[in-house]
KEVEX-409821 format. One line per field, with one value per residue: x, y, z of N, C-alpha, C, CB in turn; residue number from 1; residue in one letter. Coordinates in steps of 0.05 Angstrom, whole numbers, plus 5000, padded with zeros to 4 digits. Each point is the difference from the previous one (the first is absolute). Glycine has a CB too. Layout:
// KEVEX-409821
n_u: [X_...]
n_v: [Y_...]
n_w: [Z_...]
ca_u: [X_...]
ca_v: [Y_...]
ca_w: [Z_...]
c_u: [X_...]
c_v: [Y_...]
c_w: [Z_...]
cb_u: [X_...]
cb_v: [Y_...]
cb_w: [Z_...]
n: [NUM_...]
res: [A_...]
***
This chain:
// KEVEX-409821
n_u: [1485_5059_4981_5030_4933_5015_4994_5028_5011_5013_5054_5060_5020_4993_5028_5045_5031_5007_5058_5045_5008_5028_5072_5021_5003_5052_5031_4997_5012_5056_5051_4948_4965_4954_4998_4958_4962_4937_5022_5003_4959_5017_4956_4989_5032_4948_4944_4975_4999_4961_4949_5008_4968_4937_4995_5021_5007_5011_5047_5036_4997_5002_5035_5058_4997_5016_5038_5032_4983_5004_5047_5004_5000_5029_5065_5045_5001_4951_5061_5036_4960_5030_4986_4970_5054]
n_v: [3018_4980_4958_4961_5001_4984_5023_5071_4918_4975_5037_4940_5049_5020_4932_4998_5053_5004_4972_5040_5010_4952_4991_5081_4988_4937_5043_5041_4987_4946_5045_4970_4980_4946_5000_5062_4970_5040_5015_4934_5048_4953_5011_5062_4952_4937_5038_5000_4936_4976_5050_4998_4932_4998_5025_4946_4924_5026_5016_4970_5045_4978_4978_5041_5026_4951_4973_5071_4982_4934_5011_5023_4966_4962_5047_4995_4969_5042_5002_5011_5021_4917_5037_4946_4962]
n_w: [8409_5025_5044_4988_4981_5043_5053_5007_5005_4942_4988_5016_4993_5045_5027_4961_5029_5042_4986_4978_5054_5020_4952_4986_5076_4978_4961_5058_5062_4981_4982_4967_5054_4976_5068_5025_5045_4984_4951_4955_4965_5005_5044_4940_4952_5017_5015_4943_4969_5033_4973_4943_5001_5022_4947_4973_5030_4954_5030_4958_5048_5045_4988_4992_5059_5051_4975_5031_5075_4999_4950_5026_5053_4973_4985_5063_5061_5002_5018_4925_4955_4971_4900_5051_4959]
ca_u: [5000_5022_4999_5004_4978_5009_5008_5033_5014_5008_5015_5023_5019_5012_5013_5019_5010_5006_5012_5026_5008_5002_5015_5017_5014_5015_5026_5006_5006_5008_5026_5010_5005_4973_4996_5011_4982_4979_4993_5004_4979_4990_4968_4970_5006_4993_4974_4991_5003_4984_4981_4999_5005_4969_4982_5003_5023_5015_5015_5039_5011_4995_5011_5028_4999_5006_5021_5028_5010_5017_5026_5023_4996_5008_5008_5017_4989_4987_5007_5032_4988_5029_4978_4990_5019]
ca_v: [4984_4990_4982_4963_4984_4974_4998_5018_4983_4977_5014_4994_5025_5016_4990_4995_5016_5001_4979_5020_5027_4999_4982_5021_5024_4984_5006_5024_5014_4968_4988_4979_4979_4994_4989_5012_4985_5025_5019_4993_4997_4973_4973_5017_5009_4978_5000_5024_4977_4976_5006_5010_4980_4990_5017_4995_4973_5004_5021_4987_5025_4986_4980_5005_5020_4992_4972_5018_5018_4971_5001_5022_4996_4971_5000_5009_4994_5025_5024_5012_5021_4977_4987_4976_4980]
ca_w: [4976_4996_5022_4996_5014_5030_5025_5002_5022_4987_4981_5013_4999_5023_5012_4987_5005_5030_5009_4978_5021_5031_5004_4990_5024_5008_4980_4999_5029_5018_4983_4995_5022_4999_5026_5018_5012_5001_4983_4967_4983_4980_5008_4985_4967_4983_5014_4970_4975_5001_5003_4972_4986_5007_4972_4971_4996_4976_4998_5001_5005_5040_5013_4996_5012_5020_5008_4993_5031_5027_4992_5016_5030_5014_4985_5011_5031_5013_5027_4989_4984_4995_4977_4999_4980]
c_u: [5026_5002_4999_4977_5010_5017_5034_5019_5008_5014_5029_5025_5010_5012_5030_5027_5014_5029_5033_5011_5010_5029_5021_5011_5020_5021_5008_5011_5021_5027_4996_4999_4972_4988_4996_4973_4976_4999_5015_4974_4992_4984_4982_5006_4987_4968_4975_5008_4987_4968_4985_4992_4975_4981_5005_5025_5011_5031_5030_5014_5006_5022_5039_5014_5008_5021_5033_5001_5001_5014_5015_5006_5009_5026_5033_4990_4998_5015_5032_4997_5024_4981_5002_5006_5018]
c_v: [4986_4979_4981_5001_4976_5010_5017_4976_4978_5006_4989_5018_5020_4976_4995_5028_5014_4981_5010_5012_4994_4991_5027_5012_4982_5013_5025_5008_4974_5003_4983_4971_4984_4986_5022_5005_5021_5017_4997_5000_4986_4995_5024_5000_4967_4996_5009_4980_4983_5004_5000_4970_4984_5011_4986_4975_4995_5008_4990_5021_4996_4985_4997_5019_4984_4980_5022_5012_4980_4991_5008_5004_4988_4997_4998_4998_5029_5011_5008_5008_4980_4984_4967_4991_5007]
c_w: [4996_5018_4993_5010_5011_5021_5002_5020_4994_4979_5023_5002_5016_5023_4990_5008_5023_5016_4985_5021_5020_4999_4988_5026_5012_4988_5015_5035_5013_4990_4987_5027_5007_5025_5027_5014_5013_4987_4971_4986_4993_5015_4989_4967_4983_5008_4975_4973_5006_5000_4975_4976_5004_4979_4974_5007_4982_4996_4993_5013_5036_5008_4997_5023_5037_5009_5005_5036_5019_4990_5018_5029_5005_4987_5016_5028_5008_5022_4984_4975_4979_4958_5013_4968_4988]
cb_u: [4968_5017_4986_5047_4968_5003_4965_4977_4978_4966_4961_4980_4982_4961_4957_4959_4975_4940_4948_4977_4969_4948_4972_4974_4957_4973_4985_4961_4943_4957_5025_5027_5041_5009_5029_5046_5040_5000_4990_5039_5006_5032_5008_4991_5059_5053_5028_5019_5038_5041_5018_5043_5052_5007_5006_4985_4982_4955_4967_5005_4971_4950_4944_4989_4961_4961_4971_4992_4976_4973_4989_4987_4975_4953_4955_5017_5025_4958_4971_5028_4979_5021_5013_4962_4972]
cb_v: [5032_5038_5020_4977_5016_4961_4948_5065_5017_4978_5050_4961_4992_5047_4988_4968_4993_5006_4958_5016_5023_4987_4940_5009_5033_4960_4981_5007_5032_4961_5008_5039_5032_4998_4959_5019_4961_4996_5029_4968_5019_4979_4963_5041_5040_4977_5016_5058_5006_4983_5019_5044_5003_4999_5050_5056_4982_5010_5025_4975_5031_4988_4977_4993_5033_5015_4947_5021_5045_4981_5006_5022_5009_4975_5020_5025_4951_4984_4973_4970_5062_4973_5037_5011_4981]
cb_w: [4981_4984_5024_5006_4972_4969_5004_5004_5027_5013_4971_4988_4971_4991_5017_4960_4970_4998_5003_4954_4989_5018_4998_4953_5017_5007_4948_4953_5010_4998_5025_4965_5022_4953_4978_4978_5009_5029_5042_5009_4993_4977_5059_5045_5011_4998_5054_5026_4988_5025_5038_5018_5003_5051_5020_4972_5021_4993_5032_4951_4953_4998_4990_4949_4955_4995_4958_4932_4994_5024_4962_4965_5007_5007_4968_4961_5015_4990_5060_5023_5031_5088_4945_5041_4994]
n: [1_2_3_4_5_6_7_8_9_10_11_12_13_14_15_16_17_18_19_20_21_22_23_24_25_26_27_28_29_30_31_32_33_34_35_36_37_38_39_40_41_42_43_44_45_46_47_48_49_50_51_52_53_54_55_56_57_58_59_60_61_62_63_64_65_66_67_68_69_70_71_72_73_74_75_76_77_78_79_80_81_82_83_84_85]
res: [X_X_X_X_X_X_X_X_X_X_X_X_X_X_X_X_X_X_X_X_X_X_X_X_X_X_X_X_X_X_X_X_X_X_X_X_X_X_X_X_X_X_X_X_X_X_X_X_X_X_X_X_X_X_X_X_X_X_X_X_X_X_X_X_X_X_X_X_X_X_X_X_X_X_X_X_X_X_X_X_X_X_X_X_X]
***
């Protein structure tokens, strides 16, 4: 009786979430380091947001969400880690 009606798969939140989880093991296990090549979270973290955001385009949160982690990538060169401007 309590159960959301409708599609458990058209609900954006858990991907969303997921996507959250994946960019926190960057802060935590990475340092912070966001390029490392085979075992960076970001391409699944934006992967899962862009997923979250197909469900609900509305989302500002999202689209905020994603623009902040390819920001944050392009933010500084990949092999010296040197900030960019």
């Amino acid at each position: 009786e309590d159960a959301v009606e409708g599609d458990p798969c058209d609900n954006p939140l858990p991907a969303f979430n997921l996507s959250l989880a994946s960019f926190h093991l960057v802060l935590e296990r990475y340092e912070g380091i966001l390029e490392i090549p085979g075992y960076s979270p970001v391409p699944k973290s934006i992967f899962w947001a862009r997923k979250a955001l197909k469900l609900d385009p509305t989302d500002d949160f999202v689209i905020k969400f994603i623009s902040m982690v390819q920001n944050e990538a392009k933010s500084h060169c990949t092999n010296c880690r040197k900030e960019a401007g």
